[in-house]
N, C-alpha and C positions, 0 to 999 in steps of 0.2 A: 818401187820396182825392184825386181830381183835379176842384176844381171847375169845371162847364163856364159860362164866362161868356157865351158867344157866342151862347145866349137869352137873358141877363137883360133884364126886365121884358117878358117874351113869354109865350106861353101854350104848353104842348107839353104832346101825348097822349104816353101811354107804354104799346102794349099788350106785353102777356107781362112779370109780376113774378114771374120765377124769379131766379136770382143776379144776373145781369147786367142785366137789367131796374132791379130793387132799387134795384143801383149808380146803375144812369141815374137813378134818380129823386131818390136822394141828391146823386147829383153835378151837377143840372141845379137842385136846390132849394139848395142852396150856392154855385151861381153867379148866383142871383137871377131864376130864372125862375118860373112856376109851372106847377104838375104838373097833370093829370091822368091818374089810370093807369087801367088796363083789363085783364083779364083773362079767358081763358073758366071757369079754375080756382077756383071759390067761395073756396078756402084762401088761395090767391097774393091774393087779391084782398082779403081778411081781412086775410093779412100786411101788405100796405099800409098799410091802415085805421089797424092797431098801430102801425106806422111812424109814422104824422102826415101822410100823404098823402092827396088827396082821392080818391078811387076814382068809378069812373063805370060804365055800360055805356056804353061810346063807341057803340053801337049806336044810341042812341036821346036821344045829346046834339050841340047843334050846333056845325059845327065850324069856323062862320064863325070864331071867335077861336083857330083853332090856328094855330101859325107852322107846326109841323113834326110829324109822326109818327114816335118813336122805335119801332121795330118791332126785336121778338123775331127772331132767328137764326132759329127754330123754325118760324114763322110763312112760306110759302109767298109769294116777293115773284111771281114769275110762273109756275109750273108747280106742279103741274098745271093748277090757278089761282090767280090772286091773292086774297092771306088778304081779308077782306070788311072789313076796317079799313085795309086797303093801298085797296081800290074808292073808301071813301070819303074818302080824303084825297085820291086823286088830282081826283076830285069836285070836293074844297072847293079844291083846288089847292094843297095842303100837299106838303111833300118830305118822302120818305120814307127816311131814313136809320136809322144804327144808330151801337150805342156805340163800336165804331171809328170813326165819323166825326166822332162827339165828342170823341172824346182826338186825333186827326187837327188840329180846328179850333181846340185849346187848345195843342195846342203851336206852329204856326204864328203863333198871336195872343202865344206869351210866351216861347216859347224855340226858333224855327225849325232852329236847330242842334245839339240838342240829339240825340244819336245815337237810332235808333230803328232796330233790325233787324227787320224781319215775315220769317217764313215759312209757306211752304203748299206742298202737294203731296197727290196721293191718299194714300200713305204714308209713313212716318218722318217727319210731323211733329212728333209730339211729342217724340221721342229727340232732336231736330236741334234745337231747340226749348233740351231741358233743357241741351245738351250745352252749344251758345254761351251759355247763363248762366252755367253753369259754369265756363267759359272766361273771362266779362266778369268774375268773381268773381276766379279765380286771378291776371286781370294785373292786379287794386286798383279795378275799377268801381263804383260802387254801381250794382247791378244790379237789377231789378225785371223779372219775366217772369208771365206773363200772357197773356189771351185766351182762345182756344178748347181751354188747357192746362189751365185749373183758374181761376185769381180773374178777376173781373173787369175788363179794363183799369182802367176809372174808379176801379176801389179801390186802384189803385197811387198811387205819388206824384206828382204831377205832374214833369214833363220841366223838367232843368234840364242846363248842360254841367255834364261831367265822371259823370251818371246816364244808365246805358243802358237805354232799356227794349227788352226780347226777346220779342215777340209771337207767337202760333202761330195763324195763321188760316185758318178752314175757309171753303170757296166761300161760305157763307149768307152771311158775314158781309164777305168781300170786294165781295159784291155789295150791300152797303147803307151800302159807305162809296165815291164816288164820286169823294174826293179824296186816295184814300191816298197818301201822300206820302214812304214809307223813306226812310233815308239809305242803309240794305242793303237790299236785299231778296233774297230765295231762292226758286225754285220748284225741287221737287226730282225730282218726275216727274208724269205725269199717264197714268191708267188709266182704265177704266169705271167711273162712282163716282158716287151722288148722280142719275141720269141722271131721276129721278122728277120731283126739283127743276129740273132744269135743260132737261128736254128732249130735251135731243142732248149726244151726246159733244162737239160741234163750241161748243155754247154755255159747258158746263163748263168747255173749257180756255180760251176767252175769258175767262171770270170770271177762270181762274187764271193767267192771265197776265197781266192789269190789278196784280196786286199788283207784278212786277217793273217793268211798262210805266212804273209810277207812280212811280218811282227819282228822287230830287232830282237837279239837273243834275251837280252833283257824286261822287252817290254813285255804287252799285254794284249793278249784277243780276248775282247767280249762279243760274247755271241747269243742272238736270242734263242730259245730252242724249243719256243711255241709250237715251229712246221718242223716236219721230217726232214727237210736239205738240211735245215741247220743243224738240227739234233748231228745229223750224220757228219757236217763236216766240221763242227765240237768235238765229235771222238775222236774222230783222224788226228785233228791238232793235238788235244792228247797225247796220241799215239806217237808221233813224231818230237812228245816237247816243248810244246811251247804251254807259254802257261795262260789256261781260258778260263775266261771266267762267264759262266754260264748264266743266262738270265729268262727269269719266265713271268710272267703277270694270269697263268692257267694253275700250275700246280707248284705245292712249296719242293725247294730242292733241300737237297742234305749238303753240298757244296754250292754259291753261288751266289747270287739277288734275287729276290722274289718280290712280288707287291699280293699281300692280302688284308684285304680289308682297309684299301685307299693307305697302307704303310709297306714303306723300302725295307724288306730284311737283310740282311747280310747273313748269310749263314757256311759255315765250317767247321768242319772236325766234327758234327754234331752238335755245335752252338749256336746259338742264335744270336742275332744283337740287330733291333731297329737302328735306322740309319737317317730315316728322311720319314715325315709323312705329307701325304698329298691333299688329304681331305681341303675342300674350298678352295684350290687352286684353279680358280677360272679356267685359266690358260691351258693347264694342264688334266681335261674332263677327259673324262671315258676310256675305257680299255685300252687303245693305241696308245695315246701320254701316259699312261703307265708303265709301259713298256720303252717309250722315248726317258720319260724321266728316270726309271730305273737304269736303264744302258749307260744315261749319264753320271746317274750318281756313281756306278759303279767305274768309268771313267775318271771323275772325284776323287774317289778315294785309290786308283791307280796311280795319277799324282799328287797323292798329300796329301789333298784340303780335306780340314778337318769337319767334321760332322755337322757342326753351330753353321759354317759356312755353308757348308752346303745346302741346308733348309733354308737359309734366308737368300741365296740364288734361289732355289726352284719358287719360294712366295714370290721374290719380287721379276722372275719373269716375266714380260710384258704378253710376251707369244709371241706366232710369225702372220706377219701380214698374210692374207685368203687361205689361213688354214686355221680355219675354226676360231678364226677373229671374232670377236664379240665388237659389236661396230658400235651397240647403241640400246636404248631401251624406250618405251612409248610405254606408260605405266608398267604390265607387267607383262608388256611383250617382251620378248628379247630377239636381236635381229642377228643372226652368226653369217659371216661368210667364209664360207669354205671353197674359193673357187677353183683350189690348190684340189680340189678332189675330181682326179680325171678318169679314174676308172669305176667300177662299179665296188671295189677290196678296199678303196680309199672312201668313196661315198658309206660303207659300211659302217665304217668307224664314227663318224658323223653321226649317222643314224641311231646307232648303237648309243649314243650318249646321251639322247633326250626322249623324255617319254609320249609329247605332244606337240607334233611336227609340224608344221605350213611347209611344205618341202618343193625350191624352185631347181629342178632340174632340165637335162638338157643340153644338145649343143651338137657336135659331131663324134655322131655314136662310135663307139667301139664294139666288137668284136661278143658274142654275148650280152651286149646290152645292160638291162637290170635284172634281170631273170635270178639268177643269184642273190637278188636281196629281198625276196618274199618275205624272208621270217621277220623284216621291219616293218612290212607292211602296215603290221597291226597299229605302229606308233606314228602313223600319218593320217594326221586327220584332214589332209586333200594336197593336193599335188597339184604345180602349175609347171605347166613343162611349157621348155621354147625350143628353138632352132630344128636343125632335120630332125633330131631323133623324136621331136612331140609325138609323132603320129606312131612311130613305132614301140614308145614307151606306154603312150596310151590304150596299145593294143596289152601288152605286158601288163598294166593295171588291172583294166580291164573295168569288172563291178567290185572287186575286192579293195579297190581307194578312189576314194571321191577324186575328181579332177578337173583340169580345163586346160586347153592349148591356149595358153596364153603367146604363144609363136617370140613377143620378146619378154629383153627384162624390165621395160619398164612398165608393160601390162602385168608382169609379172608379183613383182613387186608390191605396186599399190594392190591389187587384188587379196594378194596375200595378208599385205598389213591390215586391209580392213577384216578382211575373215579373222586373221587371228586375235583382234580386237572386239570384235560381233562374236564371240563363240565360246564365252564366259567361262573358256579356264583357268584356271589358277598360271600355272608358266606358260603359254605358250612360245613356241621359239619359230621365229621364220628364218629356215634354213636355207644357204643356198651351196647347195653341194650335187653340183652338175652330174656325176659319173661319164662324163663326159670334155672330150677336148673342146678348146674354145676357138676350133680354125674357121666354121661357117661363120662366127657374126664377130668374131674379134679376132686381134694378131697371137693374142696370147693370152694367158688365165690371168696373169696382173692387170691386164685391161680392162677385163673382164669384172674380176674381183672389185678392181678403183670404181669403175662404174656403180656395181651395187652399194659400194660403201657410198658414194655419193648420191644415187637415188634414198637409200636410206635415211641420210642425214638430213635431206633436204624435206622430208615428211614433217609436219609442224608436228612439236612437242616431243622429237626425238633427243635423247641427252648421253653423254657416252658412259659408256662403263667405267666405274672406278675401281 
C-alpha cells in the first residue's frame, strides 16, 4: 500500500467504495487523514462500515470541512452531467481528484524520480500495459503494474528508485488526475470511445493526450501516429519540447519505431537499426501487437534495457488473459479468446490476424454494431452469435457469412468446435471476440472469457499451447 500523506490531518470525502475507492481510503487513513466515504451502493457502503471507516450520505453532510473529493472513475466528472457529489464539492470548493493523483502527489513528495510508465489508448492498453511489466521484470525491476489493469494503484508499493511502477490508464481517470507527471508515458491510438463521458471525440483525445503532455522534462512521450489525433498531438509535443518518440506499424518513419516485415526498427538521423523481431510470437499476432510490442520496446529502450533483453521479454511473454489468449488446441484447431474485445475497432484486430475463422460473437451491442467489419468478412467461414445482439448481427451478416444464433456460449462453442473440426482446413481457429459488452449474460468480460476458456478445455482431446 502507498500511503497518501499529502492530506494528513485533513478531512476528505471518498465517494464510489468499489476496489480503488477502498484503496483511497485505506491509503489516505494511513497517511493520516480522515475519511469520509459515500457510496450509492448500500453493499460498498456496508463494506466500508467493515473496514473501520466512517461512511456518510455525502448528500446530506456538510462539506465545509472537506479539503478534497476523491471521486470514482465510474462516476460522471462532466458528461453527460456532473456526478451530483462532483456539483457539491465544486460548491464547497473542494478539488476534485482521483487515486491517480494521489499516487501522482506521493511520489513527487518522496521519490520524484522514481520511474513511473502510464499508458492509455482506445485499445491495446492493457496488452501494452502487461507486456512493459514483463519487460521491467526480465531486465531485474521490481516491478509493480496497476491501475485501470486490475489492482489499485494505492495498493502497490510505494515508488522508490530502482522500483518501476507500469500504469494502464483509462480517459475517467486521466481526467481526475490534473498533475500526472510519467517519466514515460504512451498514447497508443485514439478512436471513437467513451464519447457518452466525454462529449466529443475532440474532448476525449484532449483527455488522452494530457497523459503524454504531462511527460517529466526529462522523460519521454511515445506516441503511436497510425490515426490523425495522434499524428496531431505528436506535433504539438514537438512543438512545446518534449521529447516523442513516434511509432507506427503502417508506414517506415525517418525518426522513431517502426514494425515491417514482423521486425522493430529504430530509426534516426536517417539510420536504421533492428531492435526486436516478432515473427512466431504467438502472443504477440497481428497488426495491433505490433503496435503494442513496438510502443513497448520503444519504452525498453527509453529505460536502458538493452536489445538481447528485450527480444527475449517480448518471446517469453506469456500474453493477457481474454485478449487473444490462445486457451488450447484439438489437433489443428486452435481455440483463441478474445473476450477483452468489446467493441467492433478491438474485434478488428482479432479478425485481422487469422485467415480461417469459427467466429463467436455477441453480447450487448454497441453503438454501430459490426457494420464496420465487413472487409473481414471474407475470413469467416460461419459465425455463431449469442446474446441481444444475435438477431441484430445476423441481420448485419446477412447471406455474405454463414451463421447460426447459437443465443449462448455454450451452444456456442461446441457448435463451432465441431464445424471447425468437420471443415478440413489446414489452421482453423475458433475465435471468440464478442465486439460486444458482456452486461446481458455476464457481470463482466473476465467472466465471460473464464467461461470460454473452461468450456474449451473441457472438449475431450483439448491440450494447451506451448
Amino acid at each position: 500500500m502507498i500511503p497518501v500523506t499529502s492530506f494528513a490531518g485533513k478531512t476528505v470525502a471518498v465517494f464510489g467504495l468499489g476496489g480503488s475507492g477502498l484503496a483511497s481510503c485505506h491509503a489516505l487513513k494511513a497517511g493520516g487523514a480522515e475519511v469520509i466515504a459515500g457510496d450509492d451502493s448500500t453493499e460498498n457502503v456496508a463494506k466500508a462500515a467493515q473496514a473501520g471507516f466512517t461512511t456518510a450520505d455525502l448528500r446530506t453532510v456538510s462539506w465545509s470541512n472537506f479539503e478534497a473529493l476523491i471521486l470514482t472513475p465510474g462516476a460522471p466528472l462532466t458528461h453527460p452531467a456532473p456526478h451530483w457529489s462532483v456539483l457539491m464539492a465544486r460548491q464547497a470548493g473542494c478539488e476534485v481528484i482521483g487515486d491517480i493523483e494521489l499516487f501522482c502527489r506521493e511520489r513527487r513528495r518522496h521519490a520524484p524520480d522514481a520511474p513511473f510508465v502510464a499508458i492509455t489508448g482506445t485499445n491495446g492498453k492493457s496488452t501494452t500495459t502487461a507486456l512493459i511489466a514483463h519487460l521491467m521484470k526480465v531486465a531485474g525491476y521490481d516491478t509493480q503494474m496497476g491501475g485501470n489493469i486490475g489492482t489499485a494503484i494505492l495498493s502497490l508499493e510505494p515508488p522508490r528508485m530502482g522500483r518501476v511502477h507500469v500504469v494502464e490508464m483509462s480517459s475517467y481517470q486521466i481526467d481526475l488526475a490534473p498533475s500526472l507527471d510519467p517519466s514515460v508515458g504512451i498514447l497508443l491510438n485514439v478512436s471513437e470511445d467513451h464519447i457518452d463521458r466525454h462529449g466529443t471525440l475532440e474532448h476525449y483525445a484532449a483527455v488522452k493526450a494530457r497523459l503524454v503532455a504531462g511527460v517529466q522534462p526529462q522523460g519521454t512521450s511515445i506516441v503511436g501516429v497510425d490515426d490523425g489525433w495522434c499524428r496531431n498531438i505528436a506535433d504539438r509535443l514537438d512543438q512545446s519540447g518534449k521529447r516523442v518518440v513516434r511509432i507506427s506499424v503502417k508506414n517506415p518513419l525517418p525518426d522513431g519505431v517502426y514494425v515491417e516485415r514482423e521486425t522493430v526498427v529504430q530509426a534516426s538521423g536517417g539510420a536504421r537499426r533492428e531492435i526486436a523481431r516478432l515473427g512466431g510470437i504467438g502472443s504477440l499476432r497481428g497488426l495491433h501487437n505490433a503496435q503494442n510490442a513496438a510502443c513497448a520496446s520503444a519504452c525498453a529502450l527509453a529505460m536502458g534495457i538493452s536489445i538481447d533483453t528485450l527480444q527475449n521479454g517480448l518471446r517469453s511473454f506469456p500474453g493477457l488473459a481474454h485478449r487473444m489468449e490462445q486457451v488450447g488446441r484439438r489437433g489443428n484447431v486452435l481455440f483463441v479468446n478474445d473476450s477483452k474485445g468489446t467493441n467492433a475497432d478491438a474485434a478488428a484486430h482479432a479478425l485481422s490476424s487469422f485467415a480461417d475463422i469459427f467466429w463467436i460473437a455477441g453480447g450487448k451491442p454497441k453503438q454501430g454494431g459490426i457494420t464496420g467489419l465487413a472487409e473481414y468478412f471474407p475470413r469467416i467461414r460461419k459465425a455463431y452469435l449469442i446474446g441481444e445482439a444475435a438477431q441484430e448481427f445476423s441481420g448485419t451478416l446477412g447471406e455474405r457469412v454463414p451463421h447460426e444464433i447459437s443465443e449462448t456460449l455454450d451452444v456456442a462453442v461446441a457448435s463451432a468446435a465441431h464445424d471447425a473440426e468437420a471443415s478440413g482446413i489446414v489452421d482453423p481457429v475458433v475465435l471468440l471476440s464478442p465486439a460486444c459488452a458482456s452486461f446481458d449474460q455476464y457481470r463482466n468480460f473476465e467472466i465471460r472469457g473464464t467461461k470460454f476458456r473452461d468450456l474449451v478445455t473441457a472438449l475431450p482431446g483439448v491440450k494447451p499451447v506451448v
